[in-house]
N, C-alpha and C positions, 0 to 999 in steps of 0.2 A: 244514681251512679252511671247513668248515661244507656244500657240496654234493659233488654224484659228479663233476664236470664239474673242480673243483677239486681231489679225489682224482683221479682219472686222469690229469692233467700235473703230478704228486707225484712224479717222476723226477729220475734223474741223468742229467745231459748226458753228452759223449762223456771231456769235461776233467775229470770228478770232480767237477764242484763241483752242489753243487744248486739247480734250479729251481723257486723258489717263487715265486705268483703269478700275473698277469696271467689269469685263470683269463677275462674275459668277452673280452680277443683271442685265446685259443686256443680260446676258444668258437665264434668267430668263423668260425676257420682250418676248428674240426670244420664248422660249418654248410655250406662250400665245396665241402668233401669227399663232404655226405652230398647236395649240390644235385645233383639227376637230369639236369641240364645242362651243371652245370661251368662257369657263364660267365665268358668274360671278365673276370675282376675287377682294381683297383687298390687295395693296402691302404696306406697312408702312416703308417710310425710316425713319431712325433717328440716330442721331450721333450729335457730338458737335459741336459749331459754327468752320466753316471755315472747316469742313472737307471736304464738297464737296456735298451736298444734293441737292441746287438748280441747279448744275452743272450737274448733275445725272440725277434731271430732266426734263431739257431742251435737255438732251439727248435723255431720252425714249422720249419726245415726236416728236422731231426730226427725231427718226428712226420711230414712229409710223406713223406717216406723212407720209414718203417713203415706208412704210406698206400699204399706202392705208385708214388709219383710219386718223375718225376726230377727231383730240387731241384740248384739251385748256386747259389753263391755269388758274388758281384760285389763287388768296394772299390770306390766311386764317383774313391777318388785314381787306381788304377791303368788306370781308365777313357779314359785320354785326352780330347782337347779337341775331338776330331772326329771327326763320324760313320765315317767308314772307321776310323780308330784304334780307337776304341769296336765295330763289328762285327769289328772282327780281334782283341779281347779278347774278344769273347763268344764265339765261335768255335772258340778253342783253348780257351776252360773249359769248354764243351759238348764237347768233344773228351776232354778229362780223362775226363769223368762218363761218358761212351759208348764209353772206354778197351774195354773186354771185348766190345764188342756188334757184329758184322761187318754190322750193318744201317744204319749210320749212318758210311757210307768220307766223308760231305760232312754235319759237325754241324749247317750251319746249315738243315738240311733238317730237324730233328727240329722245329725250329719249325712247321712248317706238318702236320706228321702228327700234332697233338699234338686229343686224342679226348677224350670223356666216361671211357674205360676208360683212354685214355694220356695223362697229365697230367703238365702241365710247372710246379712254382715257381720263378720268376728273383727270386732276392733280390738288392737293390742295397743295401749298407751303404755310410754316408759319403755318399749319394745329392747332397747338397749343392754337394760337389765336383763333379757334371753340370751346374754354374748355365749354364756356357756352352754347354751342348748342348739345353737343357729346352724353348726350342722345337720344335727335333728329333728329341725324343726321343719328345713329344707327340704331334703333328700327321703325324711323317714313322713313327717307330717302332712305338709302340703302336696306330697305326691301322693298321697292317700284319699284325697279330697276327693269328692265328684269333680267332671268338670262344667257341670251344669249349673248354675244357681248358686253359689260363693261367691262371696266378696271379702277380701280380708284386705284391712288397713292396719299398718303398721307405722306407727311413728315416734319419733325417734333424734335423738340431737343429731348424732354421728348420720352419715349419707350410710346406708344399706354396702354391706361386702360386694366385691366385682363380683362375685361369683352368680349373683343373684342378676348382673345385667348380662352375664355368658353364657347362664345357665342353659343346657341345650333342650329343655320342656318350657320351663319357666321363662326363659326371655322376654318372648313374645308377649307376654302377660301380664307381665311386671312395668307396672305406671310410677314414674317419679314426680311426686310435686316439692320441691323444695319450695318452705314461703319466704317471701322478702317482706323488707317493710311495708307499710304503707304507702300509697302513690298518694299524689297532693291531691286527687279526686275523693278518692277513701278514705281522705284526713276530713276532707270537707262535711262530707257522708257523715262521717261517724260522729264529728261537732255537732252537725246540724240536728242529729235525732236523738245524742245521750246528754244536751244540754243546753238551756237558753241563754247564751253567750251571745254577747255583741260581738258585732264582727273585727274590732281588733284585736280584742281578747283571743280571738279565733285564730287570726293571724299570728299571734306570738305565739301560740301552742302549737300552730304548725312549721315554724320555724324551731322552735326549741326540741320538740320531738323526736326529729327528724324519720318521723312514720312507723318508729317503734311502738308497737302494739300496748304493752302494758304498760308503756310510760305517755305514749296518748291517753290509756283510761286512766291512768293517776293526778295527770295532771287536770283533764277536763271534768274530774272530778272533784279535784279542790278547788277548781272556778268555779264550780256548779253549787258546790256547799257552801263560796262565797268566801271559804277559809283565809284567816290573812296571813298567807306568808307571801315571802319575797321571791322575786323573780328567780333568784339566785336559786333555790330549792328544788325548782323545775328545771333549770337548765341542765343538759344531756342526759337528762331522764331514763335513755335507753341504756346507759353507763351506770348512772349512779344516783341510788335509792334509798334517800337515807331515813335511816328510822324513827326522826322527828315527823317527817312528812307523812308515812304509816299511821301512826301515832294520832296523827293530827286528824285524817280522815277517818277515824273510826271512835264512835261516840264511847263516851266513858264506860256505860257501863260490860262493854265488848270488851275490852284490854283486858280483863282477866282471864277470858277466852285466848283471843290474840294471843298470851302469855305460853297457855297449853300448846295452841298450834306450833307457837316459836318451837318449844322443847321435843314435840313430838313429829311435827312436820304435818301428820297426816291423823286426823280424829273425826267420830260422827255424833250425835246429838248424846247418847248414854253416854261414850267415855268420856267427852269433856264434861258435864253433868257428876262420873263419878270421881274424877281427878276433883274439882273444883266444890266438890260435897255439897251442891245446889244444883237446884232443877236450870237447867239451860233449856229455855222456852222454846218451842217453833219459832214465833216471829225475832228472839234472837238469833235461833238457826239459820234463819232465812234473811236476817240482816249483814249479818257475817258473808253467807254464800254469794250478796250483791256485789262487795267491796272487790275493787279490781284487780286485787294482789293476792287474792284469796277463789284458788278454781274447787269446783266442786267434780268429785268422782265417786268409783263406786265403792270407795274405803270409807268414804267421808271428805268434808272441808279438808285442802292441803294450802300450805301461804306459798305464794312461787320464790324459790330460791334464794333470788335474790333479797328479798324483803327479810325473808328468814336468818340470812347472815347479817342484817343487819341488826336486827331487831333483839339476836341474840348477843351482840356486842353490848347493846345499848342497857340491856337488863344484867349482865354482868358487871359493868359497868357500875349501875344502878347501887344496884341488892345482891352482892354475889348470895351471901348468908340464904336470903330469900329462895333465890334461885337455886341451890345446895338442896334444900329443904323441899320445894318440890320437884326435883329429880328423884327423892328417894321417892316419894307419895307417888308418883307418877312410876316409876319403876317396879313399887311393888305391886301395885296393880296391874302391870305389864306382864308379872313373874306370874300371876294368878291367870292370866288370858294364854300364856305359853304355855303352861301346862296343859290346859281342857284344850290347843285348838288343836285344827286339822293339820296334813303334811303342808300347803299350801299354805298356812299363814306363818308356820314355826317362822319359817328366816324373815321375814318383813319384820313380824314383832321383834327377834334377835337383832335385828340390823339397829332397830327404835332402840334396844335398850341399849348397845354396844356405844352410839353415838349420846346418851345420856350419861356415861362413865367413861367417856371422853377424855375430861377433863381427871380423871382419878389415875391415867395412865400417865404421869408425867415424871414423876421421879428421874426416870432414866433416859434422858435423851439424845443419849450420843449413838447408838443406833438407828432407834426410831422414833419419831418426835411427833406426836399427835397435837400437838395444841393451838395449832393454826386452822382459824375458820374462814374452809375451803369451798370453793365451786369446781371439784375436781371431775372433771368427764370419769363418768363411771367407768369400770373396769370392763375391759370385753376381750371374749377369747382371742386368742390368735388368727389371724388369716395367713394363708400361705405366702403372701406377698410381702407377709411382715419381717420373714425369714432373714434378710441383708442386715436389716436394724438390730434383730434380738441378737443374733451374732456380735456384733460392735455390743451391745450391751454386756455382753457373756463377758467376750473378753476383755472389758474394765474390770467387770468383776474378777475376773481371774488372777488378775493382775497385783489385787490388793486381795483376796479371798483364801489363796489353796496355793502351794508350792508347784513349782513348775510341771511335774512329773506325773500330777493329778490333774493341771487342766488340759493333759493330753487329751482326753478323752469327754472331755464337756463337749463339745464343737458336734463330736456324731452321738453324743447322747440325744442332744437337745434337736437334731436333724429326725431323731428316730422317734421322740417323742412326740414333737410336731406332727409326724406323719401319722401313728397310731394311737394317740392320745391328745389329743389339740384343747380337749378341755382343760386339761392340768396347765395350760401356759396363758394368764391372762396380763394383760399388757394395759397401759396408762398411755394417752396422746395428748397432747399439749392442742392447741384452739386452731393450731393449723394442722393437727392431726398426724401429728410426726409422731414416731413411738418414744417415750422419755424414759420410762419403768416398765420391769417385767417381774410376775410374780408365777415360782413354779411348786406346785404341789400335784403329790400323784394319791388317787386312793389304790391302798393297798391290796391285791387280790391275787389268787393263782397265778391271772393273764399278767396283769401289772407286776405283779414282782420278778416274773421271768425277766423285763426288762430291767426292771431297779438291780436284780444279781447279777446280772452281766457286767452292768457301769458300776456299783457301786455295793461291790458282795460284801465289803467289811463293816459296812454302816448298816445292812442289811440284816447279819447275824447277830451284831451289838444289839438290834432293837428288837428282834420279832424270833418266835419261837417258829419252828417250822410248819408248825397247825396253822397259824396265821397267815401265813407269805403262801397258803396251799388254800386259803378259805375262797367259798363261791364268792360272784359278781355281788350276789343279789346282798348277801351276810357281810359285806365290806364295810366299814365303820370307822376306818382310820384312815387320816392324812397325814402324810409325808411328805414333811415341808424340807423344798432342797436348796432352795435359792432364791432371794429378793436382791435384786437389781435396780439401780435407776443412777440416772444420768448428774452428775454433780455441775454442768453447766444449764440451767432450766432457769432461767429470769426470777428472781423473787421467791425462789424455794430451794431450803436446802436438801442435799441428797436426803437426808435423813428424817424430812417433812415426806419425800414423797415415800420413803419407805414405810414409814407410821402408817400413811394412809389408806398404801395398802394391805396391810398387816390387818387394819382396822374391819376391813370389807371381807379378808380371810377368815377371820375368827366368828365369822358369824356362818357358816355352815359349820361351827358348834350346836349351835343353836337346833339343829335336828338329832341331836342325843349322839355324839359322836367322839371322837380323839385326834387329838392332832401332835407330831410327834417327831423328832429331828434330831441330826447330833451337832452341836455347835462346839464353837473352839473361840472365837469373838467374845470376849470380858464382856461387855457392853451387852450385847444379846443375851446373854447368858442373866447378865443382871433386869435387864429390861422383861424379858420371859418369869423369871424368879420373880417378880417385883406383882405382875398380873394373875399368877397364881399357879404356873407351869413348876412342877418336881420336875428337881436335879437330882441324876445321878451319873456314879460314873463308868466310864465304859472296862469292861474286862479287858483288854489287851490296849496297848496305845498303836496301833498299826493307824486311827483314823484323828493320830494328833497333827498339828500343822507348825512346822520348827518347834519351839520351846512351848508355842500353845496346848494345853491337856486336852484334849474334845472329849466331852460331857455328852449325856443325852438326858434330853429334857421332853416334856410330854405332859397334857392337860385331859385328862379323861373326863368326859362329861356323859358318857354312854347308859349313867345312872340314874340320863332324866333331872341333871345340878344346873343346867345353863344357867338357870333362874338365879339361883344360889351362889351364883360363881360372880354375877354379874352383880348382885346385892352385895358381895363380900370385898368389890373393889368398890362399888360406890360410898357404903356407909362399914368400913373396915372394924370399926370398934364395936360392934352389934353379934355380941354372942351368934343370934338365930344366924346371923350371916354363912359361918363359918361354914365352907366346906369340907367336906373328908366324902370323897367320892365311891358311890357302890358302898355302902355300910349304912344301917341302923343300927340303936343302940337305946334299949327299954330295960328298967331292974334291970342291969350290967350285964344282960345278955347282949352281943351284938351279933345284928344276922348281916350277913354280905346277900349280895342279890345269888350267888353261887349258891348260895344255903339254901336260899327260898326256891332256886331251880329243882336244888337236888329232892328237895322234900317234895313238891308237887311232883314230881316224878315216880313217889310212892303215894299218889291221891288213890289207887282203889286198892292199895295193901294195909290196912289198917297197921298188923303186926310191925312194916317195916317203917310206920308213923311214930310210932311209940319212942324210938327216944329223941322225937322234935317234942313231942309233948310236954315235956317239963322246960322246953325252954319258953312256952307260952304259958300267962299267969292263969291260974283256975284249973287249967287239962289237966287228968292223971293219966289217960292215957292216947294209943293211938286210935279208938275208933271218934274220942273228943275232940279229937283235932280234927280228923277227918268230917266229921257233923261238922264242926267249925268251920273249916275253909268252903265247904259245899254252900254253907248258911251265906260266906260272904259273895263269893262266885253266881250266886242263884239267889241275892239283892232280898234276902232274908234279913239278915244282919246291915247295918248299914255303915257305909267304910269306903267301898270301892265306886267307883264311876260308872256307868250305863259301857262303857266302851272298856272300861279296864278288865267289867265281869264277862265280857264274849272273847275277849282274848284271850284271858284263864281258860276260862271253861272251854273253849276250841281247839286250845293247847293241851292243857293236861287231863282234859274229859273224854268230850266227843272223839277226838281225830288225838288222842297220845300218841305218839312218834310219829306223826305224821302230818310235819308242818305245810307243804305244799296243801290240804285240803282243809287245813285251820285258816290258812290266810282266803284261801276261793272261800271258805265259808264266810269269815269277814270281810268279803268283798275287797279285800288289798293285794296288793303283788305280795313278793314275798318280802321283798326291801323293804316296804315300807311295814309289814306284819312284823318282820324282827325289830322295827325301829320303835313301834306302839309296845311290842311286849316287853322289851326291858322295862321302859318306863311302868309298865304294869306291875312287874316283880318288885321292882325298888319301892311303889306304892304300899303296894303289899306289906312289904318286909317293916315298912313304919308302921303300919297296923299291928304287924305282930310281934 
């Protein structure tokens, strides 16, 4: 490709496939390496799906690796939404990497020993997915870093916030590489070494291409395989990918693989294996990871986007029945992975099941309409400079939403919320990055509802008893959904496609044992909410009705550890087990609420004040039987409860009773995430007893 710099990253990756290209950002990467300081640096790739970002890399850190430095890898999805969730994923994947090394018993210390000789790259792929954190991650994270020996790459579709090119630490630091297509040299390059193509054959793949990355590898891969399709199939490649041609490059006995990917987007060799109830080999593992539309990470095989929407048309199309049938299979296996994982995986696995009950949200579309498959720019927080647009958004909405008199007072809410809450306002942008959709929810606390009583004290007293609107940061569990927005002139989408969408993206911080909670007055919403499995009820006073409209308040409690349950119940709705009724068991006609199972472990070392829980479990006569009971399951005597469910009992109501801050340091968790593990522990429980 014409210099040394570009011969020397002339390799093969780990997957087989080849790396060509990008030869002035691994120029980049060497300059870093060879810096007699090592500073501090921020690299931001970004470019359009399929150009080549996660291929880039798995590159740098490939050569970082043979540099001598400890590279890992970060999914910005499996990141979670919050700083402790996010440091409890960095944590165990520095844990991985420092697997062999008895120097590092606490990973996230490697952070701060990190040297001009001992060098750390943190890649974050998908980085996009962090919109809700990117304050945070700024100002609270990267300021915290050494400035000696870190390298952190971030990439990402969207170009990185101004704030990160004004930044007055950061600026200087901060490296942009935007990639473009392919140059005619780098087309040449990449024919000449991923296939034995005559040279006209060569010639129309570089004219049909036009240097787009995965539609170069697709195409010079169905010449390479010889496959016979027509010209027509290849031609704008970098546009449009259709799922015959997928189909066509991938040997038979794959497509039932292919199948899983399609539905789930993102699996590693066990869960396609246990979706497809057969062993999925290594060398079809490694057949799969070759194919050019199919990038390999540290979740497992993912298909790039585009392939996936099509592919999932094409098999709808096909076999809806088929297809129907494994969403459930594939779902309830989902529902069994969300219960045992960590904070860090809950919402990725939520997000996988939300978008495979998809299609079970349709009923009601004249609000919000999900059934269109999208390549929607993820959602990301707010930036200050979005402020001019959310404004013009506000006020459509007001216009068709709330009586004159009420949206006095929208204009400086949403001015105040932006300023001290920016995570509660996330926003949708169209391909030229214009804002089109806004979506606003606040979690409920002390801090936070001081502001929601100021704007909005009538909707505030309807929903929430005063213990609630007064609860810590750390103990907040509920979302207060106030207002979805979007634009009714957007090309090819109606208002009520974009508000599905991101309705869709909201309900998945369900998915960490949570509530989400609103008052509506909208028919439509009202039915569309009722339809997915939110209680109506109605409000005590009409002070927060809108002209002849009644406003209802509606509200979906999954804080009993049900997500699973919630999301089986719209997929496959006729299935008894489905059936939710949230926070309750129910054994021999006793039913316990997680309330029950609180207040009883709350007399774990009063035998006496046990005794009249004893008769509602089978066999006990009295309080010291119960008591030997719940110790036996707590202390993994009796077998029932989980490795993780029995230390949060026992450090709750044993060790540390009344005194949660040293139950959670004992567990190693903040306290957010300590109250988030031990409901689900109680609710466990309470089915046991």
């Amino acid at each position: 490709m014409g210099n040394s710099s570009e011969a020397q990253y002339d390799k093969y990756v780990k997957d087989g496939k080849r790396f060509v290209g990008r030869a002035k950002e691994l120029t980049t990467l060497e300059q870093w390496f060879e810096h007699p300081e090592a500073p501090l640096t921020i690299f931001s790739i970004t470019g359009m799906g399929g150009i080549g970002k996660s291929s880039l890399l798995s590159e740098m850190l490939s050569i970082s690796r043979d540099q001598g430095a400890t590279a890992i890898w970060m999914d910005g999805r499996s990141c979670g939404a919050t700083p402790s969730v996010f440091m409890d994923y960095l944590s165990s994947t520095l844990g991985l990497e420092t697997l062999d090394s008895e120097g590092y018993p606490r990973p996230l210390s490697l952070l701060k020993d990190t040297s001009v000789d001992k060098r750390l790259v943190l890649a974050v792929d998908n980085y996009e997915e962090l919109a809700l954190l990117e304050s945070w991650f700024m100002e609270v994270f990267i300021s915290k870093l050494p400035l000696r020996g870190i390298l952190v790459i971030l990439a990402s579709r969207q170009e990185m916030a101004s704030a990160w090119r004004t930044h007055p630490r950061l600026h200087r630091r901060f490296v942009q590489m935007r990639l473009q297509h392919f140059t005619v040299e780098e087309i040449s390059e990449y024919i000449s070494v991923a296939g034995s193509l005559n040279q006209g054959m060569a010639g129309t793949i570089t004219r049909m291409t036009d240097g787009h990355p995965l539609g170069l590898a697709l195409a010079v891969e169905a010449a390479d395989q010889r496959r016979n399709l027509p010209h027509a199939e290849w031609a704008e490649l970098s546009h449009m990918i259709s799922a015959r041609l997928l189909l066509e490059l991938t040997i038979p006995r794959l497509h039932p693989m292919v199948e899983v990917l399609t539905l789930l987007g993102t699996a590693n060799q066990e869960l396609l294996s246990s979706v497809l109830d057969m062993t999925v080999t290594q060398e079809d593992y490694h057949m799969l990871r070759q194919m050019s539309f199919i990038r390999s990470g540290p979740d497992g095989l993912a298909l790039h986007d585009m392939g996936r929407l099509h592919l999932l048309r094409d098999f709808r199309q096909r076999e809806p029945h088929r297809l129907q049938t494994m969403r459930i299979r594939i779902a309830k296996l989902l529902k069994l992975l969300h219960e045992q994982a960590g904070s860090h995986e809950r919402r990725q696995i939520a997000r996988k099941m939300l978008l495979l009950c998809q299609e079970s949200m349709l009923q009601h579309r004249k609000y919000a309409d999900v059934s269109r498959d999208s390549l929607f720019t993820p959602l990301e927080t707010m930036r200050r400079e979005d402020l001019p647009a959310l404004h013009g958004l506000l006020q459509q909405w007001c216009e068709y939403s709330v009586e004159p008199w009420q949206a006095v007072s929208y204009g400086s809410f949403l001015d105040e919320l932006a300023q001290r809450y920016p995570e509660g306002i996330v926003l949708m942008r169209d391909k030229l990055g214009e804002t089109i959709a806004m979506f606003i929810t606040v979690l409920v606390h002390r801090d936070s509802s001081e502001l929601l009583l100021k704007y909005f004290p009538n909707e505030m007293y309807e929903c929430f008893a005063p213990e609630e609107l007064g609860n810590d940061p750390d103990q907040s569990d509920t979302h207060f959904a106030l207002l979805a927005a979007a634009r009714d002139d957007v090309p090819g989408y109606t208002r009520e496609e974009l508000v599905g969408y991101m309705a869709l993206d909201r309900l998945s911080l369900l998915g960490d044992g949570a509530r989400a909670m609103l008052v509506a007055t909208n028919s439509d919403l009202k039915l569309f909410l009722q339809s997915i499995g939110f209680q109506m009820r109605g409000t005590r006073t009409r002070v927060c009705d809108r002209f002849e409209d009644r406003a209802d308040i509606l509200d979906l409690d999954l804080r009993s550890g049900q997500f699973g349950a919630w999301v089986m119940s719209l997929l496959d709705p006729e299935s008894q087990e489905n059936r939710v009724q949230p926070g309750t068991t129910e054994a021999n006609g006793v039913v316990w609420t997680e309330q029950d199972v609180r207040k009883m472990l709350g007399y774990l070392r009063s035998p006496g004040e046990l005794h009249e829980y004893a008769g509602r479990v089978t066999a006990l006569r009295d309080g010291i039987q119960l008591q030997l009971y719940i110790m036996d399951l707590l202390e993994g005597r009796v077998h029932g409860l989980s490795p993780q469910d029995q230390m949060l009992l026992y450090a709750a109501y044993w060790t540390h009773a009344g005194n949660p801050t040293a139950a959670a340091q004992t567990c190693s968790m903040s306290r957010a995430t300590f109250y988030r593990h031990l409901r689900t522990a109680l609710t466990r429980l309470a089915r046991i007893l």
